[in-house]
C-alpha positions as CSV (number, residue, x, y, z in Angstrom):
1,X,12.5,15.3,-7.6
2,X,13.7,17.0,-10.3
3,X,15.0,20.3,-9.9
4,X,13.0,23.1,-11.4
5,X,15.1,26.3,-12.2
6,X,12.9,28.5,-13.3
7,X,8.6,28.8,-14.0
8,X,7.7,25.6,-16.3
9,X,5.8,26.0,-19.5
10,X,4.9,22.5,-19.4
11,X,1.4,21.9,-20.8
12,X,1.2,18.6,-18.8
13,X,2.3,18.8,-15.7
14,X,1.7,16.5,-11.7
15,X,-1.5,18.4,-11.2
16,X,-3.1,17.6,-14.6
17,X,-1.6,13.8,-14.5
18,X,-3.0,13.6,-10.9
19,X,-6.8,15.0,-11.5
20,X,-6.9,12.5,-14.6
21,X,-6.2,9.7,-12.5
22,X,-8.7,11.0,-10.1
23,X,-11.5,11.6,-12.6
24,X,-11.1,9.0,-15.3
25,X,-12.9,5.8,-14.2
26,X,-12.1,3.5,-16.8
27,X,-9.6,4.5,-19.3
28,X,-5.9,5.3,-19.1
29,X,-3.1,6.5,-21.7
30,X,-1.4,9.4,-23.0
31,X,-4.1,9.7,-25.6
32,X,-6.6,9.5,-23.2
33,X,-5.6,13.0,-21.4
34,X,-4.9,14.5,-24.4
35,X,-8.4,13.7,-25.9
36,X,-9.7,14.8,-22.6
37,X,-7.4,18.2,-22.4
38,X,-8.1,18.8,-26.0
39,X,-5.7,20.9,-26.4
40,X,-2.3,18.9,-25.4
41,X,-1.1,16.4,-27.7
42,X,-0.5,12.9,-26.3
43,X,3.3,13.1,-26.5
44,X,3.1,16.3,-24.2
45,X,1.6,14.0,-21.5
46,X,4.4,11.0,-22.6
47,X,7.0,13.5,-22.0
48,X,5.7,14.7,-18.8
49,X,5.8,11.3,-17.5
50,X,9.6,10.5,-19.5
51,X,10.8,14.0,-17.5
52,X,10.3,13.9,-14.2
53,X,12.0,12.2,-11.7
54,X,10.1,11.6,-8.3
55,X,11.3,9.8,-5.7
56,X,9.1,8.5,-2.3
57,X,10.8,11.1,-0.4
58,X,8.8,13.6,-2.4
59,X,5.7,11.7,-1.4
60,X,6.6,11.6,1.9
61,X,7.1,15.6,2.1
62,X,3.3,15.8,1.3
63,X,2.3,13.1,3.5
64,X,3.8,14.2,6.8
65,X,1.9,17.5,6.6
66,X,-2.3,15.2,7.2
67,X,-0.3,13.1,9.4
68,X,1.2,12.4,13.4
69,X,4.5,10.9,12.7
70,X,4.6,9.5,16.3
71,X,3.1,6.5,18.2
72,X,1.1,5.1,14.9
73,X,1.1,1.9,13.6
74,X,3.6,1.2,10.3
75,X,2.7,-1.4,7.9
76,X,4.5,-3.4,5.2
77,X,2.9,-5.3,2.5
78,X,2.8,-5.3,-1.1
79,X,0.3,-5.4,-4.5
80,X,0.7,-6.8,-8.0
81,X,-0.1,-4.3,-10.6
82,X,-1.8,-5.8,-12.9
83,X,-0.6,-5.8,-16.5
84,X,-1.7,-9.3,-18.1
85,X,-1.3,-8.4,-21.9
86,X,2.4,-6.7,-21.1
87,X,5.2,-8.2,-22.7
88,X,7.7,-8.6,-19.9
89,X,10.9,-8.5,-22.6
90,X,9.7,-5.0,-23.5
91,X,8.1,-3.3,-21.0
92,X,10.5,-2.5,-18.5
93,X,9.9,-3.4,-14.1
94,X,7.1,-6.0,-15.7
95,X,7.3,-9.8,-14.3
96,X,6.2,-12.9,-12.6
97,X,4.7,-12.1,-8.9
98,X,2.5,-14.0,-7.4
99,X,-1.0,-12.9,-6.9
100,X,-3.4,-13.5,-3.9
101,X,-6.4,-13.0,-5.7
102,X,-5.3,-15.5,-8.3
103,X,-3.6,-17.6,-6.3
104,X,-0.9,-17.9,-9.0
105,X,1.7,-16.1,-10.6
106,X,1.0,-13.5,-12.6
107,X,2.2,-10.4,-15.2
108,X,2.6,-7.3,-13.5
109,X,4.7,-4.9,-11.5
110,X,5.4,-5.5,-7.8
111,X,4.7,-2.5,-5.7
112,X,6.0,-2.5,-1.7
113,X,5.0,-0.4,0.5
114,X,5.2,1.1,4.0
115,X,2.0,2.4,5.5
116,X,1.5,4.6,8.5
117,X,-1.4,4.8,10.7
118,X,-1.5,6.9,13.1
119,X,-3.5,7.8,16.6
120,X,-5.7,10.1,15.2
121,X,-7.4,7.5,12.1
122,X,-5.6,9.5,9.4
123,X,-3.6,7.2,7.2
124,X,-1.2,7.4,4.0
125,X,1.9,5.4,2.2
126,X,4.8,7.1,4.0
127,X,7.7,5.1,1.8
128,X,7.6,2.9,-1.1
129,X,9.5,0.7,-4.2
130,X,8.9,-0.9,-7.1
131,X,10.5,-4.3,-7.6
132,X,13.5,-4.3,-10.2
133,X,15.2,-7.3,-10.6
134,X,18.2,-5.4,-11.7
135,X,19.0,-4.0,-8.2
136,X,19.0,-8.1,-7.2
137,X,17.2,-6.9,-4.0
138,X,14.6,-8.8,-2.0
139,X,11.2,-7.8,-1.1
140,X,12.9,-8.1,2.4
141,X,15.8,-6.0,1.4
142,X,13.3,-3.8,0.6
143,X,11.6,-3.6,3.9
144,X,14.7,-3.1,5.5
145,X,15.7,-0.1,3.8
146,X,12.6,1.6,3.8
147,X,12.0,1.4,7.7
148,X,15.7,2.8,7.8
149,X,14.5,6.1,6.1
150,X,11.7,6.4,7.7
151,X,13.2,6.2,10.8
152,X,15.6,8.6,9.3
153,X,12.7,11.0,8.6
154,X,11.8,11.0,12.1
155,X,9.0,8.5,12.1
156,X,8.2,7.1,15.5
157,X,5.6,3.9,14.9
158,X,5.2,1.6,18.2
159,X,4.4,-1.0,16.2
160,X,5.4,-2.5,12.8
161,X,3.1,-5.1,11.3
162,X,3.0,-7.3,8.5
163,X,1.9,-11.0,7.0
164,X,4.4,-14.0,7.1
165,X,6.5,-13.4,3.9
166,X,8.0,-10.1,6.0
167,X,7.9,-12.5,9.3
168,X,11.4,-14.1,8.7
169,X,13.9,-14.5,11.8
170,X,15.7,-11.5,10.5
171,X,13.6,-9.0,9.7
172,X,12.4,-9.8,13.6
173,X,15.9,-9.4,15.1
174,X,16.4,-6.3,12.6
175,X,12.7,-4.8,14.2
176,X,14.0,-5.7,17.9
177,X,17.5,-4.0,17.5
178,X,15.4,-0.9,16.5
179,X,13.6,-1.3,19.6
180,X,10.4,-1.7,17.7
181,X,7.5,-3.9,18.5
182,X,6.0,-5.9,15.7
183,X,2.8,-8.0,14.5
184,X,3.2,-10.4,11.7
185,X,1.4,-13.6,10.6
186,X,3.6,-16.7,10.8
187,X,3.3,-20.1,8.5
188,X,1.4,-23.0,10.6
189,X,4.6,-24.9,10.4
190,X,6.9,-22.3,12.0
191,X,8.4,-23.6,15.2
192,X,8.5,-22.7,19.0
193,X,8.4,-24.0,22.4
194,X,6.5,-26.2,24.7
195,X,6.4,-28.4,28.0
196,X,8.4,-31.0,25.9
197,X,10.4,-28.9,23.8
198,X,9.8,-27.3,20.0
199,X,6.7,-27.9,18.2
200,X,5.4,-26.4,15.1
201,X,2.7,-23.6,16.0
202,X,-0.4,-25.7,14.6
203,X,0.2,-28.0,17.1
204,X,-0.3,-26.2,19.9
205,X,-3.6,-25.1,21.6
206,X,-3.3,-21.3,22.4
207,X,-5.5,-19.7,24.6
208,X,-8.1,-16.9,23.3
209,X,-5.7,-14.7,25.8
210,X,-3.0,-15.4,23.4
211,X,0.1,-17.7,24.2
212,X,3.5,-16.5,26.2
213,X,6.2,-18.8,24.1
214,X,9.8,-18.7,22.8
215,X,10.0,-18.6,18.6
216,X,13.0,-20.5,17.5
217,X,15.9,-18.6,16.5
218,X,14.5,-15.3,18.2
219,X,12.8,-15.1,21.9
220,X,9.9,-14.4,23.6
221,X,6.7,-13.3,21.8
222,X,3.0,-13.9,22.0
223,X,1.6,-15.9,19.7
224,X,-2.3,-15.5,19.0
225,X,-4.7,-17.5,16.4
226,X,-7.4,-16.5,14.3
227,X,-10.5,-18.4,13.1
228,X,-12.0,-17.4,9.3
229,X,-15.4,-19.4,8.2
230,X,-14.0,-20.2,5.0
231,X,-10.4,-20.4,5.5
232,X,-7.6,-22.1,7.5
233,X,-6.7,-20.3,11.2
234,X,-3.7,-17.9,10.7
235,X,-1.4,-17.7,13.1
236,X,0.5,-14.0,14.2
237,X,2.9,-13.6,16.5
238,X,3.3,-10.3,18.7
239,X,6.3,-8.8,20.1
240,X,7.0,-5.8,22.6
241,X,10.5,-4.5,23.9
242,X,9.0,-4.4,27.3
243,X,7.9,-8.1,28.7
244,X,5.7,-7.1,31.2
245,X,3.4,-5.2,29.0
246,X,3.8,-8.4,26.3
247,X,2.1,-10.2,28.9
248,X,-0.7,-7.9,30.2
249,X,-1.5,-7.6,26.3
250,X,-5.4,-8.1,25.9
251,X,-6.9,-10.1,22.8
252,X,-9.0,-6.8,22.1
253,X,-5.4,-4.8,22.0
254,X,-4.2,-7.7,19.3
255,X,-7.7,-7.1,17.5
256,X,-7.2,-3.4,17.4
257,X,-3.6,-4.0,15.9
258,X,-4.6,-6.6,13.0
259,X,-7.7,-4.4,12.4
260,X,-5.5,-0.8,11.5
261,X,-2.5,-3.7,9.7
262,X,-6.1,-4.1,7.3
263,X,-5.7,-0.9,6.6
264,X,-2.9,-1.5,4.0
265,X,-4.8,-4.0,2.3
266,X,-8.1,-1.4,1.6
267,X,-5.6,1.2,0.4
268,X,-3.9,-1.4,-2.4
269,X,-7.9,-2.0,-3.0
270,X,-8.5,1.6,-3.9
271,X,-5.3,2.6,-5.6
272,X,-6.3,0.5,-8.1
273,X,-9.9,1.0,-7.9
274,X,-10.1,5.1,-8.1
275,X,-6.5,5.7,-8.6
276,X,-5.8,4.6,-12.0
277,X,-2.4,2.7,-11.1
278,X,-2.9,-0.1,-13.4
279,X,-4.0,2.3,-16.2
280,X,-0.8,3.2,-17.9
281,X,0.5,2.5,-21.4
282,X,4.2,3.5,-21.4
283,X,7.1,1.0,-21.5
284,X,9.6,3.2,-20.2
285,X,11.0,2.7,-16.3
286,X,11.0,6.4,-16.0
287,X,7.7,6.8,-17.3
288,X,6.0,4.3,-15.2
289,X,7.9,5.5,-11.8
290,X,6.2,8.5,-12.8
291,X,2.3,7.3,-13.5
292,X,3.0,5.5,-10.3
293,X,4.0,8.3,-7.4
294,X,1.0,10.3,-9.5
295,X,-1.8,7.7,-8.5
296,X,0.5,7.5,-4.9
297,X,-0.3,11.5,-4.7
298,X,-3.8,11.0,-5.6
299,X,-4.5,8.6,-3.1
300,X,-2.8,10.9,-0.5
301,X,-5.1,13.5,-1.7
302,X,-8.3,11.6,-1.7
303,X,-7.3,10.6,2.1
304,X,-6.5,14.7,3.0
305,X,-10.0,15.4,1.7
306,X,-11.5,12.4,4.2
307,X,-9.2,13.3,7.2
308,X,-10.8,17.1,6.5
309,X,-14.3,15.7,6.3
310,X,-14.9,17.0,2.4
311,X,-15.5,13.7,1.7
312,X,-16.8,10.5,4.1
313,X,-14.7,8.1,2.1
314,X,-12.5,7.3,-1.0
315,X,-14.5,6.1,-3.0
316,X,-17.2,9.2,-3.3
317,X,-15.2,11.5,-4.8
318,X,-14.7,9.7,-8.0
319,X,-19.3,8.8,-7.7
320,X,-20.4,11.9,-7.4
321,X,-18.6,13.4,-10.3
322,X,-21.2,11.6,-12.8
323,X,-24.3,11.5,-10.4
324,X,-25.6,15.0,-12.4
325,X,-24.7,13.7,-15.6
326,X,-26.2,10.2,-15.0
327,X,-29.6,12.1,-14.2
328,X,-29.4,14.3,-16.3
329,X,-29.4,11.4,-19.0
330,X,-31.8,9.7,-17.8
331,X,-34.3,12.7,-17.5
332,X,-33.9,13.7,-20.8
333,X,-34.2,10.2,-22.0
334,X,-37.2,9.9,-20.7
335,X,-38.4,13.3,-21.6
336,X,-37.8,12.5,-25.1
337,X,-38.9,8.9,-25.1
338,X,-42.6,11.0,-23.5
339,X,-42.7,13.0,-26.1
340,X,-42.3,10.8,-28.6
């Protein structure tokens, strides 16, 4: 974060940026705030977002303080940002990804993230980065390094979790030196034992108990399935540091873990949905680092005001704002339209 060296003067600062996000349900820009604020031009908010320089330790500072940093659940996934009509060769951090809801590749920005559930139900992104091809990292890389300063920041997950692009043999040896347990989904093609030797998991008929086997290349783990009524099984394969309490795991304990790992994929759902995060018309790298740890704070703050009961969800906050002037439109509408 940037240093601050004495009281700023700035007319646009995180708190303003952050509320806007909050508020605003359909509109984004620079101009937008400023039409809003009325009395800040829209290069005070441009350089408010060009200035700072926030980094996810900064988010993590306000996230420890809603959350128990020990014996949750930390999951790893990431979420397109969606910017279709972006010009790649001048908006900077804008590519190719590929998309599950379009089921192809796509314009946008590629946001990773590490997400902590813990024992109490309160949840929040702990660590995060945006995808730049310029640092030649992967999305794996990415993991890797995360989990590291996390660990560094005295997080202490049982469990990390995640889908098969994060499942590969060493990202699993790289959880097991940590002494970490892990749930991920695995490819129906990946391989491990049986009476007659390897097989490829689809193959194999696992037990609603789950399945003791060996994964090729790694060990022991327990490998469960999972039926959907209008997709393919998946596959996920479960791994503790102790053996014994590998086997005595229940499928109701593996239901319990995929059901919080969800949890990642409703927070992607609302950052973009009450958030803003795909609302932003700046080019800059700076600048949209900056939009995005804004709609990172506001979901943090949206999910402080549901772990303190002010709200029962995320998504009420941003309702209730226009419930009063929604009626009050409508009763003066008809009023008028009774008088007439």
């Amino acid at each position: 974060m940037r240093e601050i060296s004495k009281p700023s003067t700035a007319q646009c600062n995180l708190e303003h940026y952050t509320l806007f996000l909050l508020s605003e349900p359909k509109h984004g820009g620079c101009s937008r705030l400023a039409e809003i604020l009325r009395d800040v031009s829209h290069d005070t908010v441009n350089r408010f977002l060009l200035r700072e320089r926030y980094e996810p330790k900064d988010l993590f500072e306000m996230v420890k303080t809603i959350i128990n940093l020990t014996g949750g659940i930390l999951s790893v996934d990431d979420t397109v940002i969606e910017k279709l009509y972006s010009n790649p060769k001048y908006a900077e951090l804008i590519g190719y990804f590929w998309s599950g809801k379009y089921h192809k590749s796509i314009k946008g920005l590629n946001l990773i993230t590490l997400y902590y559930s813990d024992i109490h139900g309160n949840s929040a992104p702990i660590n995060y980065r945006i995808y730049d091809k310029e640092e030649r990292k992967t999305k794996n890389d990415y993991f890797r390094e995360m989990l590291i300063e996390v660990i560094s920041w005295d997080v202490k997950p049982i469990l990390v979790t995640g889908d098969s692009w994060y499942s590969g043999v060493e990202n699993l040896k790289f959880l097991r030196n940590q002494k970490l347990g892990f749930l991920f989904g695995v490819e129906k093609n990946r391989t491990v034992s049986n009476e007659l030797g390897y097989c490829q998991v689809r193959s194999l008929e696992i037990h609603e108990q789950g399945l003791i086997t060996h994964l090729r290349e790694f060990g022991f783990i327990k490998l469960f399935r999972k039926d959907f009524k209008k997709e393919d099984s998946r596959h996920y394969i479960l791994y503790l540091p102790l053996e014994e309490m590998l086997k005595q795991l229940t499928r109701g304990e593996f239901v319990t873990i995929h059901d919080t790992h969800w949890r990642i994929e409703s927070f992607h759902r609302a950052l973009k949905q009450v958030c803003g995060i795909c609302r932003f018309m700046v080019r800059d790298s700076h600048a949209i680092k900056t939009h995005i740890f804004c709609s990172l704070q506001a979901f943090v703050r949206l999910e402080k005001m549901r772990s303190e009961n002010i709200i029962s969800n995320w998504y009420e906050l941003q309702r209730n704002l226009f419930t009063l002037v929604v009626r009050e439109y409508i009763v003066n509408n008809l009023t008028n339209i009774c008088a007439a």
